[in-house]
N, C-alpha and C positions, 0 to 999 in steps of 0.2 A: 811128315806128320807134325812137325813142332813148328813147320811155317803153318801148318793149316791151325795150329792151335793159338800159333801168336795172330794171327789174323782174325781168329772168332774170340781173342780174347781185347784187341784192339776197337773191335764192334764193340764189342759187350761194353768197352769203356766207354766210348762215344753215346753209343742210347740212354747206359745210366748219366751218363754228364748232360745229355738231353731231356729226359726225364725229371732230374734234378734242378735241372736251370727251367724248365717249363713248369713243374710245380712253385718253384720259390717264386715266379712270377705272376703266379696264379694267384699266391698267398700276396705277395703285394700289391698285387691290385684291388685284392679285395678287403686288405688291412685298409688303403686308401680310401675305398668307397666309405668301408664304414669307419674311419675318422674322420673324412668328409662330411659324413653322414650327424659323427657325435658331435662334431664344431659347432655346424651350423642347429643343432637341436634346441628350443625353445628353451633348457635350461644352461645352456652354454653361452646365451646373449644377451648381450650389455642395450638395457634400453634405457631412455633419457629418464626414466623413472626409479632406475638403481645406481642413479649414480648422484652423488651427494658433493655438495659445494662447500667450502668452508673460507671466510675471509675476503671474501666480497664484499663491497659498498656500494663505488657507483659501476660497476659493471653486473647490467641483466645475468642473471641464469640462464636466459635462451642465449646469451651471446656468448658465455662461456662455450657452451654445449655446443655450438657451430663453429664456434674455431676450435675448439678439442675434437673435433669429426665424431661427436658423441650426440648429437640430435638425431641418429638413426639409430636403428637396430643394428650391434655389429656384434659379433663374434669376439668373445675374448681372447681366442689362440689371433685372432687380427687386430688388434687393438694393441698399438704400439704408445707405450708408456713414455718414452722418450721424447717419440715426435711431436704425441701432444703435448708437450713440455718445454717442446721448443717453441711449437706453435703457437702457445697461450704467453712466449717470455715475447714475443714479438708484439702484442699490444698495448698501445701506449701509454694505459694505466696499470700494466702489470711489472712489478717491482720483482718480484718473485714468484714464480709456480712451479707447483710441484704435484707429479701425480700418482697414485697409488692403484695397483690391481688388486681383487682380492676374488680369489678362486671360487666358487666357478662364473659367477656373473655382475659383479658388482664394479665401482669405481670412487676411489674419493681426491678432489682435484683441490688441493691449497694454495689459495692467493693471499701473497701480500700486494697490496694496490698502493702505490705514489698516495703521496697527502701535499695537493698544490699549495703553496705558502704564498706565489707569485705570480702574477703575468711579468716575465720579460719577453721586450720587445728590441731584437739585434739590428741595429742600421749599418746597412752597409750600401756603396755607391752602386747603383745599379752596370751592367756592363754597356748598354746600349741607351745608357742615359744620366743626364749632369743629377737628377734627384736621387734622392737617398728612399732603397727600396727598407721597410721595414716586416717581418716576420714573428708577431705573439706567438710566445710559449711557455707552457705551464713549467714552474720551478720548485722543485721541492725543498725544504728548508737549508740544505746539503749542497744549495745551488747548482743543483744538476738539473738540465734540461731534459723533462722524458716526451714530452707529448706537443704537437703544434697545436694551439687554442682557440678553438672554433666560438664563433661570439654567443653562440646559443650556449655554450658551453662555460662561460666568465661568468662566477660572481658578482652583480654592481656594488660590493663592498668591498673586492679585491683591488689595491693599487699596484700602476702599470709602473717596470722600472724599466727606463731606454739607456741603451746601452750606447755606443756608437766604438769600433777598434780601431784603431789609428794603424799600431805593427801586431805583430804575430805576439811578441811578450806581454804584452796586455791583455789578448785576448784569454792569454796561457791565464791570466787572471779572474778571469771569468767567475768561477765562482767564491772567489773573496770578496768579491763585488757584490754578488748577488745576497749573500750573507750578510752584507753591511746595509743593504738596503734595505735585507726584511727584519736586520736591528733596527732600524730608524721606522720603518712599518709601525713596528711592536710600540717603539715609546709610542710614537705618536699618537696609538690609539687614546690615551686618556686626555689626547687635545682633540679629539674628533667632536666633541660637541662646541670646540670655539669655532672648529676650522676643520671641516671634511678635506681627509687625504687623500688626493685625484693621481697623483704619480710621484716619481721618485725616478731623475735621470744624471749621470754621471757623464763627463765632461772630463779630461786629463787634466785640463789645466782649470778649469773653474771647483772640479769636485762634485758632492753630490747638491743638487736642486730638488726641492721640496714642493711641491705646484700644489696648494689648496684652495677652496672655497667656501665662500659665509655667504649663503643663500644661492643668488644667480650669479654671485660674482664670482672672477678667480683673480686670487692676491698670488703673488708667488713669494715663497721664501727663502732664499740659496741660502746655502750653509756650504763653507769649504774646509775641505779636512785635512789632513795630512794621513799621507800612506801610515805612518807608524802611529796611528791613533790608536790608544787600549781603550780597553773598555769602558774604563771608568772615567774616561777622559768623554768618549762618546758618550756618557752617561751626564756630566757634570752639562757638558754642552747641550743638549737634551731636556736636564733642568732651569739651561738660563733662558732656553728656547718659550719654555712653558710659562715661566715667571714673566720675560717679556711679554709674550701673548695675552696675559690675562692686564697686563702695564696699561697695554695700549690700548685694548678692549674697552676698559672701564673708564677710559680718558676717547672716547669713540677715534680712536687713531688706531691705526696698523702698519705694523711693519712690510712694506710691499716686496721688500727684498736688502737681506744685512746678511754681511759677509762675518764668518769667523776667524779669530787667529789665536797664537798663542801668546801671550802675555806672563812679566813678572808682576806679583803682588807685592806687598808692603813688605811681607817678610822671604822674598826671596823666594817664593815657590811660583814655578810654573802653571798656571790656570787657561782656560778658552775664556776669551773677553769679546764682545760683537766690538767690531774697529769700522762696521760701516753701515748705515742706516737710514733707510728712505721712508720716511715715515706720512700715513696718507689718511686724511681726515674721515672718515666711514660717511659721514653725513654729509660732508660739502664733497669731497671727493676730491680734494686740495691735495698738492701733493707737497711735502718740505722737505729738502736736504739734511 
């Protein structure tokens, strides 16, 4: 009798364990359809109309919304806040992005975009050739390289700065460089109505060169600096650049290219002095030592 009792009472446990396990699966399946159901529901989705931009300049609102997978209709339980965050830090005017959900259908996506200060352009020796391949890229003032610069995409009052790396430690210099070129940018602009600034290229041994033009011509004017130049030193230099220019101007002469050095004054203080000067008649187009 107590085998026939554990036997209908081992049943009993098996159908309710069946019963049990076939309801809970009942219930989630049908929990599923209908979260299925509520995701995809017309108030649960992100469409390109709720979702809001903020810190944009030159990057479209449609171009946003296509690389954040947000110019369709999606589902906010699918709408990965991360990815599109990753997504939108991979283009090449995007400095910073950041993206926000907001329950139950909305989106707000935060860009900081690059501010180009520079075209550089990096020379390097090609592998499968004696010429030197060159590569424009936008620089922000921080001398960092974000973006390769499509010509439709340049400013024609942006100056180009050529680089060329000789070793690896120079390169590591890169953006100290870049920095000192778009100082010399900056002065220069209040000499842009004697002499339009065309480029700006640095040399290890010559320093930075100045390449300008007054009308259809191009004059060039090298300036050579030294590594430990401060500021006010690149400042002083910069003033006697200006004062020459307007020298030679008014005398229709220019300086086609004058080197810089450092020099003692009367009383012992160090000063930039031009120690070399090729001076070129504007009208006859003479050139003098």
């Amino acid at each position: 009798m107590k085998k026939i009792l554990r036997i209908l009472s081992l049943i009993g446990y098996v159908l309710c364990t069946y019963l049990f396990v076939s309801l809970f699966a009942a219930l989630f399946c049908f929990a599923g359809d209908t979260f299925d159901t509520f995701k995809n529901s017309d108030r649960m989705l992100i469409t390109p109309e709720n979702v809001e931009i903020v810190g944009n300049d030159r990057l479209s609102r449609e171009d946003i919304l296509f690389v954040a997978g947000l110019d369709k209709k999606i589902s906010f339980f699918d709408a990965d806040s991360k990815k599109m965050t990753l997504n939108l830090s991979t283009c090449g005017w995007v400095k910073k992005a950041f993206v926000e959900k907001f329950f139950p259908n909305s989106v707000v996506i935060h860009i900081e975009e690059f501010k180009p200060a520079m075209i550089v352009t990096s020379r390097k020796k090609s592998s499968d050739s004696d010429k030197d391949s060159f590569m424009p890229w936008f620089s922000d003032a921080d001398g960092i390289l974000f973006k390769k610069a499509l010509s439709r995409e340049i400013p024609k009052d942006m100056p180009t700065f050529y680089l060329k790396y000789s070793t690896p430690e120079e390169e590591k210099k890169r953006p100290e460089k870049i920095k000192n070129a778009i100082f010399l940018a900056k002065k220069w602009e209040g000499l842009n109505s004697l002499c339009q600034l065309r480029s700006i290229s640095y040399e290890f041994l010559a320093g930075y060169s100045l390449l300008c033009a007054i009308g259809n011509r191009r004059l060039e004017t090298v300036i050579h600096l030294k590594e430990e130049a401060t500021t006010d030193e690149w400042n002083q230099m910069m003033n006697k650049t200006s004062g020459a220019i307007g020298d030679f101007l008014a005398k229709n002469q220019w300086v086609w290219e004058y080197d810089f050095d450092k020099v003692k004054n009367n009383f012992g203080e160090t000063e930039f002095e031009i120690i070399f000067g090729k001076l070129v008649n504007i009208k006859k187009g003479e050139a003098d030592g």
